[in-house]
C-alpha distance (Angstrom), angle and dihedral (degrees) to the residues before:
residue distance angle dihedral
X1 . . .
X2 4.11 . .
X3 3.82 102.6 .
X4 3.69 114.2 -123.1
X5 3.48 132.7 -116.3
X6 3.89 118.4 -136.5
X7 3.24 137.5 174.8
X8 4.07 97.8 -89.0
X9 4.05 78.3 64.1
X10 3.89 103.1 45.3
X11 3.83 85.7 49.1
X12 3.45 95.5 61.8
X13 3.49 96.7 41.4
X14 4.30 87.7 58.9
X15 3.63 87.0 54.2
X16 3.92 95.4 60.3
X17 3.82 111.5 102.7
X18 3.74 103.9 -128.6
X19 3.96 87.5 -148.4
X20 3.89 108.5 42.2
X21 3.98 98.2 21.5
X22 3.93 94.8 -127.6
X23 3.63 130.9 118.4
X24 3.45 121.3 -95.9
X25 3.69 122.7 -138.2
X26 4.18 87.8 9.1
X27 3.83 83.4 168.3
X28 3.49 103.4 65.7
X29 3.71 91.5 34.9
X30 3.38 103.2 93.1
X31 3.41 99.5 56.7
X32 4.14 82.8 46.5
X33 3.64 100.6 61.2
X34 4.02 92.6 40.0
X35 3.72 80.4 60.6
X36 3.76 98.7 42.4
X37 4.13 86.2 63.8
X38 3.25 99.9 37.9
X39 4.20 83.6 63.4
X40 3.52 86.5 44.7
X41 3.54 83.3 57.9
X42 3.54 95.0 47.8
X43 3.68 96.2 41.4
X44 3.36 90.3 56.3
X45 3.92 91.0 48.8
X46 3.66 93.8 -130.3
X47 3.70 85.4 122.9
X48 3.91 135.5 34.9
X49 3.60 141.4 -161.0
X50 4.01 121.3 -112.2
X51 3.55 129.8 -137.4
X52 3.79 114.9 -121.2
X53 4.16 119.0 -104.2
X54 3.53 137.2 -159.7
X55 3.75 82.3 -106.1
X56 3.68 102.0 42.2
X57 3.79 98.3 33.9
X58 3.99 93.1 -170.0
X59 3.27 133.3 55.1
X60 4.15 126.6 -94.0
X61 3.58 149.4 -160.2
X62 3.88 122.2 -109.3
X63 3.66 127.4 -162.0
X64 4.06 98.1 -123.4
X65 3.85 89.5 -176.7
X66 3.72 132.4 -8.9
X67 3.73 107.5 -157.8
X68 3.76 114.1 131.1
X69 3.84 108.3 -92.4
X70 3.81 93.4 -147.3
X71 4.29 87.8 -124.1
X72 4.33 98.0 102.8
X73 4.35 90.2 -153.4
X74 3.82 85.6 57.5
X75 3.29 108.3 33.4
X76 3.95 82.5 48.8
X77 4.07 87.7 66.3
X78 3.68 92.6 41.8
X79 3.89 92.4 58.2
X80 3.70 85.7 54.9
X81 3.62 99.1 50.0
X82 3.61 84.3 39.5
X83 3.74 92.1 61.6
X84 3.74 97.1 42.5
X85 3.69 120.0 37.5
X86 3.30 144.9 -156.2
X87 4.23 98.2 25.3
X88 3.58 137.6 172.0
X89 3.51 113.1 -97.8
X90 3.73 88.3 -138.5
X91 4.22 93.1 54.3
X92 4.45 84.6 51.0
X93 4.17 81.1 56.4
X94 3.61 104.0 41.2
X95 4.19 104.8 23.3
X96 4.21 92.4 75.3
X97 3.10 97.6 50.8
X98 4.26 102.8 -173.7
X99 4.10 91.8 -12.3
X100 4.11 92.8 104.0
X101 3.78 92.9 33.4
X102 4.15 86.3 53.4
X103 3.46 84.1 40.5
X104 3.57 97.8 56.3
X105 3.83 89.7 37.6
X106 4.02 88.4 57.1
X107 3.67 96.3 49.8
X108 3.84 97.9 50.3
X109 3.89 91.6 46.5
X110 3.82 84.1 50.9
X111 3.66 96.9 51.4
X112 3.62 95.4 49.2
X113 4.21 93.5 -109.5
X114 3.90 93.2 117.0
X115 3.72 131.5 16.7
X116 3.52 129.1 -156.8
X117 4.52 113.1 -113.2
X118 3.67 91.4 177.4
X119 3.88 146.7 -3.0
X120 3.52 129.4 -170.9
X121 4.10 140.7 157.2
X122 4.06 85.5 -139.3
X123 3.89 93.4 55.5
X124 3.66 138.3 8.6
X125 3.50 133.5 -79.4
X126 3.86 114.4 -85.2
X127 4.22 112.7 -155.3
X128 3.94 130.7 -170.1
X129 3.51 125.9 -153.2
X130 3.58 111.3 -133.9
X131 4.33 94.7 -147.4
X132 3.94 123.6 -0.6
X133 3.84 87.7 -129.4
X134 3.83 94.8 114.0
X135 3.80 103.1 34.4
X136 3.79 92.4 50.3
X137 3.80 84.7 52.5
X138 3.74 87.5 52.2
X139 3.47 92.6 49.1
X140 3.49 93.5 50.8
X141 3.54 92.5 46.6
X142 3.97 92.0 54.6
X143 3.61 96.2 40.4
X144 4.06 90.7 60.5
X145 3.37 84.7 53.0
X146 3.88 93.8 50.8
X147 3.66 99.9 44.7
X148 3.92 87.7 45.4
X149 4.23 110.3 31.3
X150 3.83 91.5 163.2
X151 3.27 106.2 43.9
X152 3.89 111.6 22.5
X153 3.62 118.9 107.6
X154 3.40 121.8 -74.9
X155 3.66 99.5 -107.6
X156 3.55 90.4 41.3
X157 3.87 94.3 56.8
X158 3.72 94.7 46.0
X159 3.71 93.1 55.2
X160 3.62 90.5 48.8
X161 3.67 86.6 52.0
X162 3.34 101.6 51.8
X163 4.08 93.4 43.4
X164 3.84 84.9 56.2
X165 3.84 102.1 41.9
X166 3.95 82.4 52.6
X167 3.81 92.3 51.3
X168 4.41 88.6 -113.2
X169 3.61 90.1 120.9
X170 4.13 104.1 90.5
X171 3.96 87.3 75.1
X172 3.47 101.5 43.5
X173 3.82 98.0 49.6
X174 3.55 110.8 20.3
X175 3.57 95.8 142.7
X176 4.27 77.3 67.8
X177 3.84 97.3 72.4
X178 3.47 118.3 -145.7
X179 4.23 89.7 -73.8
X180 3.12 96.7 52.9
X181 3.64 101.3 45.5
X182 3.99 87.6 50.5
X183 3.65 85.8 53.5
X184 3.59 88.7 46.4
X185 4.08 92.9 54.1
X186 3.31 92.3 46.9
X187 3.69 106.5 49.3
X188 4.63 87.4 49.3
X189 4.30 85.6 44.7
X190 3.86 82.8 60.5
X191 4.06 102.3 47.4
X192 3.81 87.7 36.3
X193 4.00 117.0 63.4
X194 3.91 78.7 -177.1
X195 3.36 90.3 61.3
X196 3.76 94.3 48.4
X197 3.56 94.0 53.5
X198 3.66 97.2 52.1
X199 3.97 88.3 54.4
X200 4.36 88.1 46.7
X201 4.02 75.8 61.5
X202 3.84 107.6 49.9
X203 4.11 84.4 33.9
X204 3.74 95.0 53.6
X205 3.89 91.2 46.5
X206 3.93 94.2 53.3
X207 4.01 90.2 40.3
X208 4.22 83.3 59.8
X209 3.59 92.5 37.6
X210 3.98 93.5 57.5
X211 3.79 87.4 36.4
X212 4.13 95.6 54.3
X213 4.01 117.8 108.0
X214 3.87 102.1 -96.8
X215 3.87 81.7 -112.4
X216 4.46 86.4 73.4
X217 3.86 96.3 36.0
X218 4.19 91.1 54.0
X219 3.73 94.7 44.7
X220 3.96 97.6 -97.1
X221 3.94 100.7 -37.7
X222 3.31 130.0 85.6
X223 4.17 119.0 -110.8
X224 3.77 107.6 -110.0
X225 3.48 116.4 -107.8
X226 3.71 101.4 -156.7
């Protein structure tokens, strides 16, 4: 069977710098990818949204349908959610840390849509992509979704999103400007709850950066105030 590319993949592939063969943006990556499936998830309706209760004041995910979807990355996360029920959407983005983005790394290497230059424990790993095929249709695919954030289609908008929330978006749409790519990020954070999720994450992580002792943000010492 042809393997299937997803969103989780076409992610990753955005993130590759054309000119050093790293990933850009590795750190909020993680928590990308995760969120990449979990839309394929919902895309596919094989999962769904609940509405908050005066028992469970936030909302949660529900496994819709659990039948294998044939695509191992996703069908990885729906075993999980399978298995426990009823979870945060914010515990899906943040719990796996790098598994999906691995996961998504694995699966393109495997299929032949990335290849690994160089790996190292000193320095990170450096990737090629053997033709341009799929990441220019990536970047096509997020740009329609930048230039229209209402009214794009649905996958196109949530890879937008997701491009933008992880600060990708200056290469894609550069014709944009800096306003209008704001403008753009807010507008697909608003029809995606996804999407606002994913930025709960990255804002909650700079909020306890900027909020850390000055002995956590300078790695254990204190800067010098001289």
């Amino acid at each position: 069977m042809e393997p299937i590319e997803n969103l989780g993949h076409q992610i990753v592939l955005l993130a590759i710098d054309s000119a050093s063969g790293a990933l850009r943006k590795s750190s909020k990556l993680g928590s990308t990818v995760a969120t990449a499936v979990l839309a394929e998830l919902v895309l596919q309706e094989r999962v769904r949204r609940v509405p908050p209760t005066r028992v469970t004041p936030s909302r949660k995910i529900q496994v819709r349908d659990s039948r294998p979807t044939d695509e191992p990355m996703v069908d990885a996360m729906l075993a999980d959610l399978t298995g426990r029920p009823d979870r945060d959407p914010r515990l899906i983005i943040k719990e796996p840390r790098d598994t999906y983005r691995d996961l998504a790394i694995q699966e393109l290497l495997s299929n032949g849509w990335l290849a690994l230059v160089s790996s190292s424990r000193l320095s990170v790993n450096r990737y090629r992509l053997p033709d341009d095929d799929r990441v220019n249709v990536a970047r096509r695919l997020a740009l329609q979704g930048f230039n229209d954030p209402k009214g794009s289609p649905t996958r196109a908008a949530y890879l937008a999103g997701m491009a933008s929330v992880t600060g990708l978006d200056s290469e894609i749409a550069p014709d944009l400007r800096f306003f209008g790519r704001r403008k753009a990020r807010s507008e697909l954070i608003d029809r995606f709850w996804l999407l606002d999720e994913l930025q709960a994450r990255f804002s909650a992580n700079t909020a306890v950066l900027v909020t850390a002792p000055a002995s956590r943000q300078f790695g254990g010492l204190a800067p010098d105030k001289r």
